[in-house]
MARDRENTOR-383689 format. One line per field, with one value per residue: residue number from 1; residue in one letter; chain; x, y, z of N, C-alpha, C, O, CB in turn. Coordinates in steps of 0.05 Angstrom, whole numbers, plus 5000, padded with zeros to 4 digits. Atoms other than C-alpha are relative to their C-alpha. Glycine has a CB too. Layout:
// residues N
num: (NUM/...)
residuo: (A/...)
cadena: (A/...)
n.x: (X/...)
n.y: (Y/...)
n.z: (Z/...)
ca.x: (X/...)
ca.y: (Y/...)
ca.z: (Z/...)
c.x: (X/...)
c.y: (Y/...)
c.z: (Z/...)
o.x: (X/...)
o.y: (Y/...)
o.z: (Z/...)
cb.x: (X/...)
cb.y: (Y/...)
cb.z: (Z/...)
END
This chain:
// residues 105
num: (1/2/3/4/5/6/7/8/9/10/11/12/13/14/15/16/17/18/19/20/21/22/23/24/25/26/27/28/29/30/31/32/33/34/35/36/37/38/39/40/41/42/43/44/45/46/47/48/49/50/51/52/53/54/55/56/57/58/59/60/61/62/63/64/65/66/67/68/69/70/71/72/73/74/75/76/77/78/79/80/81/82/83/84/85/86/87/88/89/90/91/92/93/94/95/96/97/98/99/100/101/102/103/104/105)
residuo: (X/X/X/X/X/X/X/X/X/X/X/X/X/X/X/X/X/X/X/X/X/X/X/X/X/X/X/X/X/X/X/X/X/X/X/X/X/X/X/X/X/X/X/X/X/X/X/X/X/X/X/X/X/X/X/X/X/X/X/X/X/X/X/X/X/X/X/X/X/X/X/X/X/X/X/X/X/X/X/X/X/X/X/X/X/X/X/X/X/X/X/X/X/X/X/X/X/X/X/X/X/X/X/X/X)
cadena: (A/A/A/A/A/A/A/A/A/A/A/A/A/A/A/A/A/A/A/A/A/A/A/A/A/A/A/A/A/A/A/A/A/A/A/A/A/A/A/A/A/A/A/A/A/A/A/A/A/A/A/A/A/A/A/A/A/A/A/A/A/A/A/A/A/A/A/A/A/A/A/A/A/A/A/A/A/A/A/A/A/A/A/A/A/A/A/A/A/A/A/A/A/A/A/A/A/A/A/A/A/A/A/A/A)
n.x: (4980/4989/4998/4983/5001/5013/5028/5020/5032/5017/5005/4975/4993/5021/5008/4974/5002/4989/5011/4993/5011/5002/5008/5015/4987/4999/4978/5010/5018/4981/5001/4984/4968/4988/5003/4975/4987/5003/5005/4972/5001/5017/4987/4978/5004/5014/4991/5006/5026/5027/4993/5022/4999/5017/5008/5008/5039/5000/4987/5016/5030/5007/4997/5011/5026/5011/4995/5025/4994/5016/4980/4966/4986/5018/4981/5007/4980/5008/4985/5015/5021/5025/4999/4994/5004/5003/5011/4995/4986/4972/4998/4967/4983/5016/5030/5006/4981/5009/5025/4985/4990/5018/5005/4994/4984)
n.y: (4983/4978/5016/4978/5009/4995/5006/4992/5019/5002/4975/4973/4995/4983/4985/4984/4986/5014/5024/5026/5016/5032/5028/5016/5020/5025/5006/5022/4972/4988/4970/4979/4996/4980/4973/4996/4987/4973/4991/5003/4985/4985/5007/4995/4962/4981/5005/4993/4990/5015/5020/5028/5023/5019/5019/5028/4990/5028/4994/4981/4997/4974/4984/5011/4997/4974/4984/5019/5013/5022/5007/4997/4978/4978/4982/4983/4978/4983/4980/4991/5023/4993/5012/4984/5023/5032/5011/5024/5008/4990/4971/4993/4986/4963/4996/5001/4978/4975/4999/4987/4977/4984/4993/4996/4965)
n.z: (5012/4973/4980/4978/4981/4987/5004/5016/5007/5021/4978/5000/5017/5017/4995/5005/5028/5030/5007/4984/5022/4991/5024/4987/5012/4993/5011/5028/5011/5013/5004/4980/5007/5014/4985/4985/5014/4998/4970/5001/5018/4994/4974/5010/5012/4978/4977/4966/5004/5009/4979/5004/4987/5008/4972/5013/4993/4989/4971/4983/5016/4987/5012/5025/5004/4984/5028/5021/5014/5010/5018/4988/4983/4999/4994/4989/4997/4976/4983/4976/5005/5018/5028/5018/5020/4992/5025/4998/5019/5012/5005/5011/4985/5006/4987/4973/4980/5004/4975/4976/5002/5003/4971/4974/5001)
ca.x: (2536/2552/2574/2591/2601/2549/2474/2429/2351/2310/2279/2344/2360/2305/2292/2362/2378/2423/2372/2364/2342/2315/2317/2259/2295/2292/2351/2298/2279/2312/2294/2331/2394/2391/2383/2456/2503/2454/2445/2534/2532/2490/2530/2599/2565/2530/2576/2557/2503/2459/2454/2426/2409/2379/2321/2303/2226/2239/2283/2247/2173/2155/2190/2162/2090/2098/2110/2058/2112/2074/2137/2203/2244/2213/2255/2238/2269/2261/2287/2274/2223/2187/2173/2195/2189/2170/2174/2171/2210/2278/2299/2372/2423/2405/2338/2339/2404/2362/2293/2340/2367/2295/2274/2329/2358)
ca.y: (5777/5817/5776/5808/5773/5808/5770/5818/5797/5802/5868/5901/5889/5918/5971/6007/6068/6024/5992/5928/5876/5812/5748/5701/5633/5562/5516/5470/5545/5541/5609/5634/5601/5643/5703/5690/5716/5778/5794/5779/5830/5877/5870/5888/5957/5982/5956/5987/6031/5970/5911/5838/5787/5718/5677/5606/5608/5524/5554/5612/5600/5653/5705/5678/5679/5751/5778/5728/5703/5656/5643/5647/5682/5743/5804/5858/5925/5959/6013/6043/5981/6010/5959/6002/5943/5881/5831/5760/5725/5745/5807/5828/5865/5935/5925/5917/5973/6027/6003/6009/6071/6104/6086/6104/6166)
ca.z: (6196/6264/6321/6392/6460/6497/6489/6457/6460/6398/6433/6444/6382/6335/6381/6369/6327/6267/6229/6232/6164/6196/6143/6174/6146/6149/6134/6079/6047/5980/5969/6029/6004/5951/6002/6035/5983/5980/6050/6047/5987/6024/6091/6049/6015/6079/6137/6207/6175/6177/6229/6192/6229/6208/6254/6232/6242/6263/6323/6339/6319/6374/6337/6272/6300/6341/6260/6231/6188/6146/6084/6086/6065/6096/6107/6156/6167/6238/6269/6340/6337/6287/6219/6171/6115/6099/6045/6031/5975/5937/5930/5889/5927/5886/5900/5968/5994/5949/5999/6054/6041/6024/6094/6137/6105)
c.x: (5015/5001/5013/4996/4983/4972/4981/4969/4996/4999/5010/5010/4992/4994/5031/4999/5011/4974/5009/4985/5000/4991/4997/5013/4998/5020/4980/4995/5015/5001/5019/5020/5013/5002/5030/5020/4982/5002/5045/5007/4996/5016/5028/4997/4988/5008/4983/4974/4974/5012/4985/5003/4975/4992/4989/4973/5002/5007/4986/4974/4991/5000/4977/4973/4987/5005/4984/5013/4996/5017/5016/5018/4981/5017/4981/5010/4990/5020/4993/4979/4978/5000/4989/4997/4992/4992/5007/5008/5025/5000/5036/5008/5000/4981/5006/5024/4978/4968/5015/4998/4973/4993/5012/5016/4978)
c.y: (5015/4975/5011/4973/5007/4988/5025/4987/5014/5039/5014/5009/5021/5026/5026/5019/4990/4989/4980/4988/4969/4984/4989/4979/4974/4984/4984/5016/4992/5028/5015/4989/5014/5034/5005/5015/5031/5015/5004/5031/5027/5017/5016/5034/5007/4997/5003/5012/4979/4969/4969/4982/4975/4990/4985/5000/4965/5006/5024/5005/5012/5027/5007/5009/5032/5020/4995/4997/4980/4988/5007/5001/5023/5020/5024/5016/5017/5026/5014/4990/5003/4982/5029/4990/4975/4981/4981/4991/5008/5019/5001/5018/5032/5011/5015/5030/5023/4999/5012/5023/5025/5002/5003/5020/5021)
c.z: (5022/5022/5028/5021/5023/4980/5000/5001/4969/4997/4996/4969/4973/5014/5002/4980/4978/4998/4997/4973/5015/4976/5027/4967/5005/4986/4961/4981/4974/4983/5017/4997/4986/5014/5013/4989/4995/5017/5007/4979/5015/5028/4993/4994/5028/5025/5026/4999/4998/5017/4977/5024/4984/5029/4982/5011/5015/5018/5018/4991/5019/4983/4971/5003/5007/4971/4974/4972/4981/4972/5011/4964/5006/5013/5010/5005/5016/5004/5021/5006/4994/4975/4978/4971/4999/4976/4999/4972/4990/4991/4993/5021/4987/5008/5032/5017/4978/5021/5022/5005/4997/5025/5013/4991/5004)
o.x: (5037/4983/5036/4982/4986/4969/4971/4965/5012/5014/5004/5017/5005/4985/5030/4984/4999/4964/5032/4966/5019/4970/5011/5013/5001/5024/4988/4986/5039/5016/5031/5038/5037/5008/5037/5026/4996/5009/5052/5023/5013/5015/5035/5011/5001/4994/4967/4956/4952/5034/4960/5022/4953/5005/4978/4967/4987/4993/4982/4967/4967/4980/4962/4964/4965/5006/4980/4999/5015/5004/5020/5014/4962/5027/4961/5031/4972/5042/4971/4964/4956/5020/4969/4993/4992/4970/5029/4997/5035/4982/5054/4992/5002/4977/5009/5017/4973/4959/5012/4983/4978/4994/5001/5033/4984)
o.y: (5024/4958/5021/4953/4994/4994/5029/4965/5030/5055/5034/5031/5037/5041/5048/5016/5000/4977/4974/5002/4954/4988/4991/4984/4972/4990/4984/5005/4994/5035/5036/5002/5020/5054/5028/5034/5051/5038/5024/5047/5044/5042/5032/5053/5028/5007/4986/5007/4984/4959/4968/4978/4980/4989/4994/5012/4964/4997/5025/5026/5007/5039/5026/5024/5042/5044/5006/5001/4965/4970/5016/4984/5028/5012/5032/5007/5032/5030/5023/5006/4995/4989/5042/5006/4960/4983/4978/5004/5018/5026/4992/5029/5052/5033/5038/5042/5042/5020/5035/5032/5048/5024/4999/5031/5045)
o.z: (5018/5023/5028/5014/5043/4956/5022/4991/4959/4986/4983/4961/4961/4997/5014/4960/4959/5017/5001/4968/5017/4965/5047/4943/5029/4963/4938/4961/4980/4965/5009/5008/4987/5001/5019/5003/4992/5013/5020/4989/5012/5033/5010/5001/5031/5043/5035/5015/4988/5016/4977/5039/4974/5051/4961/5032/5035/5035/5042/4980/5013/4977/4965/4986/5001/4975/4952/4952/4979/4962/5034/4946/4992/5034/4997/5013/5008/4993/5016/5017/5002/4963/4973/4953/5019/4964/5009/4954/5011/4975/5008/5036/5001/5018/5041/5037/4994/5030/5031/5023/5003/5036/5035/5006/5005)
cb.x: (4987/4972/5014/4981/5018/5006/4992/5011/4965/4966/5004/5032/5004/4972/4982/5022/5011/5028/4992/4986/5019/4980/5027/4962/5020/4978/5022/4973/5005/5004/4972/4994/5010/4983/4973/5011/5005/4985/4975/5009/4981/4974/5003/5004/4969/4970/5019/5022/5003/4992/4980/5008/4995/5015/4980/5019/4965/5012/5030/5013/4980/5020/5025/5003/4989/5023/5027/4965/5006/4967/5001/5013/5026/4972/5020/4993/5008/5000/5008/4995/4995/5001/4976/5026/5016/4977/5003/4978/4988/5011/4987/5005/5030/4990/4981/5007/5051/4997/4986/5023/5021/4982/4989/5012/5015)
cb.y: (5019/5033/4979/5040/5001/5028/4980/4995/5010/4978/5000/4988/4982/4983/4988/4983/5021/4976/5000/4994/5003/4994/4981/5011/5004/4990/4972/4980/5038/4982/5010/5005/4985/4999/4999/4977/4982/5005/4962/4964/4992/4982/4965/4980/5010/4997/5014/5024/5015/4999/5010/4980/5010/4977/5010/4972/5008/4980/5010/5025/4974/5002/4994/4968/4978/5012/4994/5019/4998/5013/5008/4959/5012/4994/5006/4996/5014/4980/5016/5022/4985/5032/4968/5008/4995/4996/5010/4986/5001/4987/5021/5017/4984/5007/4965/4962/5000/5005/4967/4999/4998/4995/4991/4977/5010)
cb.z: (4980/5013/4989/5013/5003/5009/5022/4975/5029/5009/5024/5019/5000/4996/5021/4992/5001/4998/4985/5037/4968/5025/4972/5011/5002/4998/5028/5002/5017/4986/5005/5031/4993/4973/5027/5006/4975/4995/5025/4985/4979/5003/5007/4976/4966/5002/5001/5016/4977/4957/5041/4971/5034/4979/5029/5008/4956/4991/4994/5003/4991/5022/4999/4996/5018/5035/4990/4995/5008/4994/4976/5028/4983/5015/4974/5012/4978/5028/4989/5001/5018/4991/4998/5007/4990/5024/4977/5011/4986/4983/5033/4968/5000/4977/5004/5011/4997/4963/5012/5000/4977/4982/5012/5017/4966)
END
């Protein structure tokens, strides 16, 4: 959803003051296709106040394993690279910006 020209690690990224909602994803998931339009939804109401990023657990099965990812979709919510959340399966776009918003206001 955010795209800049400066490379970012993982790291840098989670350990920032914006939170940060990582979807753990795989393209075969068909659960996490239904996660795109929310995470798009989500992205629209909460702009800047909130960083997503998707990692494909097939591309980065490091990441995947340093979170003990074990499904997919699995959504994580850091901040100052603290896990602040964490939940695996589908979650609505109400749902999920009122979680948000409990942990980072």
């Amino acid at each position: 959803m955010q795209t800049t020209d400066k490379r970012e690690t993982f790291a840098e990224i989670i350990n920032g003051n914006t939170p940060v909602l990582v979807d753990f994803t795989a393209v075969w998931c068909g659960p996490c296709k239904m996660m795109k339009p929310v995470l798009e939804q989500l992205h629209q109401q909460m702009g800047d106040k909130l960083r997503i990023i998707k990692v494909d657990i097939d591309k980065s099965p490091a990441a995947a394993n340093a979170y003990a990812v074990q499904s997919v979709p699995t959504l994580i919510l850091f901040q100052n690279g603290k896990n602040l959340w964490r939940q695996s399966g589908v979650i609505q776009t109400p749902q999920l910006k009122k979680i948000i918003e409990q942990y980072t206001n």
